[in-house]
FIGUTOR-57637 format. One record per residue (C-alpha): x, y, z; residue in three letters; residue number from 1. Coordinates in steps of 0.1 Angstrom, whole numbers, plus 5000, padded with zeros to 4 digits. Layout:
N
      x      y      z   rest    nr
      X      Y      Z    ALA   NUM
...
// end
This chain:
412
      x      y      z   rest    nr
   5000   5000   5000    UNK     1
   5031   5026   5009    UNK     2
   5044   5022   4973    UNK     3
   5011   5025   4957    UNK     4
   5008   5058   4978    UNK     5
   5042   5071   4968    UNK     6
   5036   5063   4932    UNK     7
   5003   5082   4930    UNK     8
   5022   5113   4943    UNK     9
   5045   5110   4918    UNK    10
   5024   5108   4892    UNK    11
   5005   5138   4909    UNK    12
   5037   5158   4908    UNK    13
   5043   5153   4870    UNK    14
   5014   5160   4865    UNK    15
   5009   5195   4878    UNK    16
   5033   5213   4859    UNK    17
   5015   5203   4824    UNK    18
   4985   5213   4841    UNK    19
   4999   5248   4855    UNK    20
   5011   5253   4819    UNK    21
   4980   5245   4802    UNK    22
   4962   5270   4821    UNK    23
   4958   5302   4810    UNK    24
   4969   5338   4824    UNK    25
   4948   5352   4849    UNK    26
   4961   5386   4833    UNK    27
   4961   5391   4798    UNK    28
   4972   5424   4777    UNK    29
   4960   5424   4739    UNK    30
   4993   5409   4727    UNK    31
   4991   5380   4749    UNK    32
   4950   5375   4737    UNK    33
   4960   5376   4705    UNK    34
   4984   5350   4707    UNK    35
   4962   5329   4723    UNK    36
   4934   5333   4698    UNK    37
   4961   5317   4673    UNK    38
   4971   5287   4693    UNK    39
   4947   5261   4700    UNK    40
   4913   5276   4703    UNK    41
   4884   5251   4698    UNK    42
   4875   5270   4659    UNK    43
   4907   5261   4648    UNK    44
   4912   5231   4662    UNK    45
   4884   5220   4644    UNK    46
   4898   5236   4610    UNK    47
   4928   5216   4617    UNK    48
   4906   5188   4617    UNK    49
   4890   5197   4583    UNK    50
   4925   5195   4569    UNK    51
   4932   5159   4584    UNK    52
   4901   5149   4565    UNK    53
   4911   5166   4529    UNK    54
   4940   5144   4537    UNK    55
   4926   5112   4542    UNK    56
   4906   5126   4513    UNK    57
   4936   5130   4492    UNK    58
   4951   5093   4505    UNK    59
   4921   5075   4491    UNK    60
   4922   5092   4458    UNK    61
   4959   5078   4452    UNK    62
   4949   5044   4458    UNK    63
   4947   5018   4430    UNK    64
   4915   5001   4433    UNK    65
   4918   4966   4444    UNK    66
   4922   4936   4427    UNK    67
   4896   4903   4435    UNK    68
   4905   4864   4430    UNK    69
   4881   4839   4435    UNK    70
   4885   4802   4442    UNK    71
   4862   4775   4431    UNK    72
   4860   4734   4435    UNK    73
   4835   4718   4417    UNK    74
   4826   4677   4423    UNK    75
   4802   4655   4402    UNK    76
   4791   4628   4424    UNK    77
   4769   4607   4399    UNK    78
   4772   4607   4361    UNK    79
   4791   4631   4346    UNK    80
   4777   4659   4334    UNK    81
   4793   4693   4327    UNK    82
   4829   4682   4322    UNK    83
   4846   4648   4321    UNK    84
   4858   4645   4352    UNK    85
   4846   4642   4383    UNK    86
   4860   4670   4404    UNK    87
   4869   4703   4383    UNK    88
   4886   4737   4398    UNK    89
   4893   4773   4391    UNK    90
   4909   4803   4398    UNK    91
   4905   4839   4387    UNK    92
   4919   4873   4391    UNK    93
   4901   4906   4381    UNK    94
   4917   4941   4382    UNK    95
   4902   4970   4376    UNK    96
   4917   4995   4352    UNK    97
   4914   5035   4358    UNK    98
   4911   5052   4324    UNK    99
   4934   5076   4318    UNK   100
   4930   5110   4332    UNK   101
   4906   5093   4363    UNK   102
   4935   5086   4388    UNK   103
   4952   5124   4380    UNK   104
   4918   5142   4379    UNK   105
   4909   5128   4412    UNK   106
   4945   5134   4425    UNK   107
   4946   5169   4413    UNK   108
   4905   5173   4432    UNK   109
   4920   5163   4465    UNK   110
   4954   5182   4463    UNK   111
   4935   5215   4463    UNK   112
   4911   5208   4481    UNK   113
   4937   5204   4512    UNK   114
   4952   5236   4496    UNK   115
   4914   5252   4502    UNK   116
   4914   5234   4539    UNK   117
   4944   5253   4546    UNK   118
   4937   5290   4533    UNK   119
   4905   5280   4554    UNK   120
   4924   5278   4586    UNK   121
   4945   5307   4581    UNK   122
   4908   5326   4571    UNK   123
   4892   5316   4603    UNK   124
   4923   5321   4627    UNK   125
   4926   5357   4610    UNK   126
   4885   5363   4618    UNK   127
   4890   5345   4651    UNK   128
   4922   5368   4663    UNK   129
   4900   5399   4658    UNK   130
   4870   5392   4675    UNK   131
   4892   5383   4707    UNK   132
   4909   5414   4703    UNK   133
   4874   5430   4698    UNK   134
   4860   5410   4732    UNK   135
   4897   5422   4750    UNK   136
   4885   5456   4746    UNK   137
   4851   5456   4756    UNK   138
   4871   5437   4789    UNK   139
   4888   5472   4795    UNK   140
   4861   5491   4786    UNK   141
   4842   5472   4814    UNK   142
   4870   5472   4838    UNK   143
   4875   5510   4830    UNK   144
   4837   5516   4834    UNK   145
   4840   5500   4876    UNK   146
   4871   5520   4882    UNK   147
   4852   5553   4872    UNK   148
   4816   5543   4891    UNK   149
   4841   5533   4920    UNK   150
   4862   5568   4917    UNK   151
   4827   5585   4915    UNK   152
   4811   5569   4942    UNK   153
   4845   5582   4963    UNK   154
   4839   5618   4955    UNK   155
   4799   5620   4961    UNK   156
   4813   5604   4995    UNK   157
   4837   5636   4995    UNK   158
   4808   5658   4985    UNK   159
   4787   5645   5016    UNK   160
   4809   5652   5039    UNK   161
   4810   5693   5026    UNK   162
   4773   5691   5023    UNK   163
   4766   5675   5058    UNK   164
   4792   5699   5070    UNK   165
   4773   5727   5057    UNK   166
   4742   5715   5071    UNK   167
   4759   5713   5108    UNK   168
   4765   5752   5101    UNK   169
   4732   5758   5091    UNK   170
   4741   5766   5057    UNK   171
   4721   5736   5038    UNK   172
   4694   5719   5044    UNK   173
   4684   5681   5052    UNK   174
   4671   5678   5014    UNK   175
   4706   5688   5000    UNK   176
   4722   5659   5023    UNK   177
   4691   5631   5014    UNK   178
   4696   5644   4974    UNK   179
   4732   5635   4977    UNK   180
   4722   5600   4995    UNK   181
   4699   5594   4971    UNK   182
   4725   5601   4940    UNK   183
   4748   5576   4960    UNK   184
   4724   5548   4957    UNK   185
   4715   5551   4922    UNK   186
   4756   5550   4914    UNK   187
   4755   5520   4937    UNK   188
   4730   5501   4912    UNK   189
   4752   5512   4881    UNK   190
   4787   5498   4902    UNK   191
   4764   5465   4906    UNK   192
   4751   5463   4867    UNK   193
   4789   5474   4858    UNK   194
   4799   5445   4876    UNK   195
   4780   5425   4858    UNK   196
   4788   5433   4827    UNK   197
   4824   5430   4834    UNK   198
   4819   5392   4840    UNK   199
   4796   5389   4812    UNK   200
   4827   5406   4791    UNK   201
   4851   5381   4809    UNK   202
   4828   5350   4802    UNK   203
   4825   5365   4763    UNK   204
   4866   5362   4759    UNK   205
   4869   5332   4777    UNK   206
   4847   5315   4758    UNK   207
   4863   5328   4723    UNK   208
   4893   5314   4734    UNK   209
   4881   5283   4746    UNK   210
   4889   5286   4784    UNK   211
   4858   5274   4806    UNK   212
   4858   5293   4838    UNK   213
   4882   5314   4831    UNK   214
   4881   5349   4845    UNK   215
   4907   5369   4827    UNK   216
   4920   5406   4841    UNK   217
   4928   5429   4807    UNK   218
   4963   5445   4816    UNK   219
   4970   5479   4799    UNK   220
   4948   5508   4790    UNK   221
   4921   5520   4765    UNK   222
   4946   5535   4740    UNK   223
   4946   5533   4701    UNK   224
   4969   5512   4680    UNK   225
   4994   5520   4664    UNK   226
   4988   5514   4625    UNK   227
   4988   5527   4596    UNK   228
   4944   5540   4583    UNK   229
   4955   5534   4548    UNK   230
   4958   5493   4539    UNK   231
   4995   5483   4527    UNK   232
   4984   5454   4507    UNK   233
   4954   5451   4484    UNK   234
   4927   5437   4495    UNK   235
   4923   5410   4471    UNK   236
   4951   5391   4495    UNK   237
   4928   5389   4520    UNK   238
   4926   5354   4537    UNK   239
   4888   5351   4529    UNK   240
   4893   5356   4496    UNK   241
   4925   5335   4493    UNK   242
   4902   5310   4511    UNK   243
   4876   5310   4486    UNK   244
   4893   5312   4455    UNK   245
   4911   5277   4463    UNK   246
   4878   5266   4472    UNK   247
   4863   5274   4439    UNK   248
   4893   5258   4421    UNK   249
   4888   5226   4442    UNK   250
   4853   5226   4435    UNK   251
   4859   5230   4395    UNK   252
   4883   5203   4398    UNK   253
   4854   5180   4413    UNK   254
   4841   5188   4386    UNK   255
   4863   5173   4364    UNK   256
   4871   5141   4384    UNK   257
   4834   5138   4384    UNK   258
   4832   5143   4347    UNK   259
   4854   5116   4340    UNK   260
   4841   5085   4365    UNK   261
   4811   5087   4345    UNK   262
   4828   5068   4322    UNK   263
   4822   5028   4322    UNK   264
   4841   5008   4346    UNK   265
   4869   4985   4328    UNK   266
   4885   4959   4345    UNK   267
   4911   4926   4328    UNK   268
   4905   4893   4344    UNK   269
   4925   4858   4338    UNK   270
   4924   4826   4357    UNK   271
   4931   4789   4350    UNK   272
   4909   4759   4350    UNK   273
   4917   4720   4357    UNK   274
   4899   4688   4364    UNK   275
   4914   4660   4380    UNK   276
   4900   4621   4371    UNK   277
   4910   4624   4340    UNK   278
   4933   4654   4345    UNK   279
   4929   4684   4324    UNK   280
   4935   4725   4322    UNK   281
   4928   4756   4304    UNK   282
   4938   4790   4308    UNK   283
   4915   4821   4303    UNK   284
   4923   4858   4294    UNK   285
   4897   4889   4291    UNK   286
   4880   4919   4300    UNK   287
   4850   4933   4317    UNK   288
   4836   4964   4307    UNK   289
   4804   4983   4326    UNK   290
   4771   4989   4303    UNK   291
   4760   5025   4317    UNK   292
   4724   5013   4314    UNK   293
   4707   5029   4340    UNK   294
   4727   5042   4362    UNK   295
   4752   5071   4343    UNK   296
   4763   5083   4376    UNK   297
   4744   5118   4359    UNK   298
   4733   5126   4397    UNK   299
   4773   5130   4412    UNK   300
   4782   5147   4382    UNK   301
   4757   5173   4385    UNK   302
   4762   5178   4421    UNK   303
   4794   5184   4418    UNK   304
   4785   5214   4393    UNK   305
   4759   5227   4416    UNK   306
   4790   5229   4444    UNK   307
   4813   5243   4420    UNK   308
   4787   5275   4407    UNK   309
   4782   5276   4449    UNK   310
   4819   5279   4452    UNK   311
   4822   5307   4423    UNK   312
   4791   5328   4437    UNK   313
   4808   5326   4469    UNK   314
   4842   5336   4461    UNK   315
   4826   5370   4442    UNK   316
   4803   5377   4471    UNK   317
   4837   5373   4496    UNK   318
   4857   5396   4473    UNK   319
   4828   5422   4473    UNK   320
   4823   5421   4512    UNK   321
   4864   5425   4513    UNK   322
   4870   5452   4494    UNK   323
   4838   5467   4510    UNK   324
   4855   5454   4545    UNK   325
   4884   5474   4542    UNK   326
   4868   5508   4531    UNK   327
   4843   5506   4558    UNK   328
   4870   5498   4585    UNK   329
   4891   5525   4572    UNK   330
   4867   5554   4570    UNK   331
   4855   5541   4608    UNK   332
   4892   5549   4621    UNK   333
   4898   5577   4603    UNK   334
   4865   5593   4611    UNK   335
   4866   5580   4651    UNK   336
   4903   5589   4650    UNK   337
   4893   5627   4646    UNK   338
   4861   5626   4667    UNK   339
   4889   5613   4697    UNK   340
   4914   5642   4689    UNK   341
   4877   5665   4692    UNK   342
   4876   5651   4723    UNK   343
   4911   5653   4738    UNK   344
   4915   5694   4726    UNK   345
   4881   5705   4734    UNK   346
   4866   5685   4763    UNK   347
   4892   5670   4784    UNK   348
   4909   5702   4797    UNK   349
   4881   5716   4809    UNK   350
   4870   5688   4832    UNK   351
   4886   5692   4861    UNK   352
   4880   5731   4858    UNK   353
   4841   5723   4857    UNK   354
   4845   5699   4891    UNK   355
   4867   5726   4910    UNK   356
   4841   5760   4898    UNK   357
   4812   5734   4906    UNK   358
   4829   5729   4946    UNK   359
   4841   5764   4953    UNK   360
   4804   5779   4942    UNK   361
   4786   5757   4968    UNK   362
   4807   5760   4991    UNK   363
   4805   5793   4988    UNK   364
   4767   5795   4987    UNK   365
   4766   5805   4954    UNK   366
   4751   5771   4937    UNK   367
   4729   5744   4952    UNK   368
   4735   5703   4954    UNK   369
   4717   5697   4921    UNK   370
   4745   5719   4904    UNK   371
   4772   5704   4921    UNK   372
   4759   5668   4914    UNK   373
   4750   5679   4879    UNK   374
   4790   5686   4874    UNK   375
   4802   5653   4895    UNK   376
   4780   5637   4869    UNK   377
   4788   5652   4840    UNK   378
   4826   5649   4846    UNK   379
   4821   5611   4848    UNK   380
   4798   5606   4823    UNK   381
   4827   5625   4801    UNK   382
   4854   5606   4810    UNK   383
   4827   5572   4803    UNK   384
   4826   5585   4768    UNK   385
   4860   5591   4762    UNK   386
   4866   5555   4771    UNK   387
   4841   5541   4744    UNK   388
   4856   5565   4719    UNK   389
   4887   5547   4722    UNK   390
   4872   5516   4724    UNK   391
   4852   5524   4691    UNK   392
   4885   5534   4673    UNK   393
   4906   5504   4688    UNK   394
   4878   5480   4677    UNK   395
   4879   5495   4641    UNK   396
   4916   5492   4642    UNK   397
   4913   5455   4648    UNK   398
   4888   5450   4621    UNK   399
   4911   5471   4597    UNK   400
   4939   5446   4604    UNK   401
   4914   5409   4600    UNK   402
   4903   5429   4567    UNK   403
   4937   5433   4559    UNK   404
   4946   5397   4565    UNK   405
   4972   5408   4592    UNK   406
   4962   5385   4617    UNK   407
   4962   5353   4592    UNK   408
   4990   5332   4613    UNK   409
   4973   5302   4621    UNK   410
   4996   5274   4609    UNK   411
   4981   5233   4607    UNK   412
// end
C-alpha cells in the first residue's frame, strides 16, 4: 500500500506542471489575447481537423483500386455431366483498370482541396484573432467603466461630507444631504450592473478562446493602436478571399474528376481451369467492361457542378464584402480617429476646471446640490465617453487589420 501511495504522488507531481502550463493567464494584455486566439482555440482546432480529413481525402484518391481472386471446386458425384471429370477447379483474378485521366483528375480534386482546407484555417484564425481582440476591449472598457463608478462613488462620498458639514452650520438643508444620499444609491446600482457586465465581458473572451471558467483581468489601458488608416496590401490578398478562390478551384476540379468516372468501369481478368480424374486445364484471358444502362452516375456529376457554381458565387460575394470590409473599417478609424482628437482638445481640459468651479460655488453658497451633482455627473459621464471613443476606434483598428489579413497566422 506505501508504494502504491508514493507512486500516485509522483504521478501527481508530474502532473501539475502540464496542468499549471495549460492554464491560461489570469492577466492578459491584447498581445498575449491575441496570441492565444492563434494557438489552439476550439475554431481552429476544428479547422485543423478539416485539413486531416482533405488528407485522408487525398490518401484515398491515390489508391489503386483493388484487385479480386476467387477460388472454386466443383465435384460430380453421379454421372458426369458438365465436364469429364469428376472434380473440376478454378481460379480467377480481376483488376480494375482507371482510364486515363481518372487517377490524375481525382489526385489533382483532392490536392487542392487540402490547399482550400488550409487557406480555410489561416481565414478563420485571422477572423478568430480579431473578435478576441474585439472582446479584450470591451474587457477594459468594462474594467475602465468599475474604476470610474468606484472613483465616483469616492467623490459624492467627498461631496457629503461638505454638504453635511454645511448642514451642521446651518448653511444647507436636510434635502441637500438626502439628494446627495439618494444620488449615491443610484451609482450603487450602476457599480452593481457594471459589475456584471464586466463578467459577462470576461465569460465572452473566455469563451472565444476556449477557456471554461476562466476569469481573465485585461492589463493595459484604452489606448489606440498603432497602425497605419490606409491598407499596405490590396485587398484582394485577404485570407477570405484566398480562402475562397482555392475553394472554387477545388470545386471545378470536382468537377472534372466527376466528369470523368462517369465513364464505364473496365477491368482485365484471367484465371486457369483443371479437372482431375481424368486430369485436364485451360487457361482464360479477358476483360469486363460496365454497360452504363441505368445508372450514368448523371446525379454525382451534377452535384458536383451545383457545388462548384456555389463555390464561384461565393468567392465573388467574399471579394465584394472584402474590398467593402476594408473601406468601411478604414473610414470608421479615420472618422473615430478625429472625433477622439475632438475630444482630447476641446473637452478633456476643461474637466477638472468644471469639478473645482462646481465645489468652490457651493461652498460658497453660490450654487445648490443639484448643480454640484450635475457637474460630479457630467465629469464622469465624460470621461465614460471618452473610454468608448477609444474603444470604438481600437475596435475599428482590429477590424482594419482581420480585413487586411494581418492576423492570418494560424499554421496546421
Amino acid at each position: 500500500m506505501k508504494w502504491r501511495f508514493v507512486l500516485s504522488l509522483m504521478m501527481i507531481a508530474l502532473a501539475a506542471p502540464a496542468t499549471a502550463a495549460e492554464a491560461p493567464p489570469e492577466s492578459v494584455d491584447l498581445p498575449a489575447v491575441l496570441t492565444l486566439a492563434r494557438g489552439a482555440s476550439p475554431r481552429l482546432e476544428l479547422e485543423r481537423k478539416q485539413i486531416a480529413l482533405a488528407q485522408a481525402e487525398r490518401t484515398t484518391a491515390g489508391a489503386y483500386p483493388n484487385p479480386s481472386l476467387s477460388f472454386e471446386r466443383a465435384r460430380q458425384p453421379g454421372e458426369l455431366t458438365n465436364f469429364s471429370s469428376k472434380v473440376a477447379r478454378q481460379w480467377s483474378v480481376q483488376q480494375p483498370i482507371l482510364l486515363p485521366g481518372q487517377r490524375s483528375s481525382r489526385i489533382r480534386a483532392a490536392d487542392l482541396g487540402v490547399d482550400a482546407a488550409r487557406s480555410r484555417l489561416a481565414a478563420t484564425g485571422n477572423d478568430l484573432t480579431a473578435d478576441a481582440g474585439a472582446a479584450y476591449v470591451e474587457l477594459l472598457q468594462a474594467q475602465s467603466k468599475r474604476v470610474a463608478l468606484e472613483q465616483g462613488m469616492a467623490d459624492l462620498d467627498r461631496l457629503r461630507g461638505i454638504v453635511a458639514g454645511r448642514q451642521s452650520a446651518g448653511m444647507a438643508s436636510r434635502y441637500d444631504v438626502l439628494r446627495v444620499d439618494i444620488e449615491l444609491a443610484d451609482w450603487r446600482t450602476q457599480l452593481a450592473e457594471a459589475q456584471a457586465d464586466l463578467i459577462d465581458r470576461q465569460g465572452q473572451l473566455a469563451g472565444l478562446l476556449g477557456f471554461p471558467g476562466w476569469r481573465p483581468h485585461g492589463e493595459g489601458e484604452l489606448r489606440p493602436l498603432p497602425i497605419a488608416a490606409t491598407p499596405a496590401a490590396s485587398t484582394g490578398d485577404s485570407p477570405a478571399v484566398i480562402a475562397s478562390r482555392k475553394e472554387e478551384a477545388a470545386a471545378l476540379a470536382k468537377v472534372d474528376a466527376a466528369r470523368r468516372d462517369r465513364l464505364p468501369n473496365f477491368s482485365v481478368n484471367g484465371g486457369r481451369f483443371w479437372t482431375t480424374q481424368p486430369y485436364g486445364q485451360t487457361y482464360s484471358l479477358g476483360f469486363e467492361i460496365e454497360v452504363p444502362l441505368f445508372d450514368t452516375r448523371r446525379g454525382a456529376y451534377q452535384q458536383a457542378r451545383a457545388q462548384a457554381e456555389s463555390a464561384s458565387l461565393q468567392r465573388t460575394l467574399t471579394e465584394a464584402q472584402s474590398n467593402a470590409d476594408v473601406e468601411r473599417y478604414r473610414a470608421q478609424v479615420e472618422q473615430r480617429s478625429a472625433a477622439l482628437a475632438q475630444f482630447e482638445q476641446q473637452l478633456a481640459p476643461r474637466l477638472p476646471q468644471l469639478q473645482a468651479m462646481a465645489d468652490d460655488a457651493y461652498r460658497l453658497g453660490r450654487s445648490s446640490v443639484l448643480e454640484l451633482l450635475d457637474a460630479t455627473r457630467v465629469r464622469y459621464q465624460t470621461a465614460l465617453s471618452r473610454d468608448e471613443l477609444v474603444a470604438n476606434l481600437m475596435e475599428a483598428q482590429l477590424r482594419l487589420q482581420a480585413a487586411r489579413g494581418e492576423f492570418a497566422q494560424a499554421r496546421p
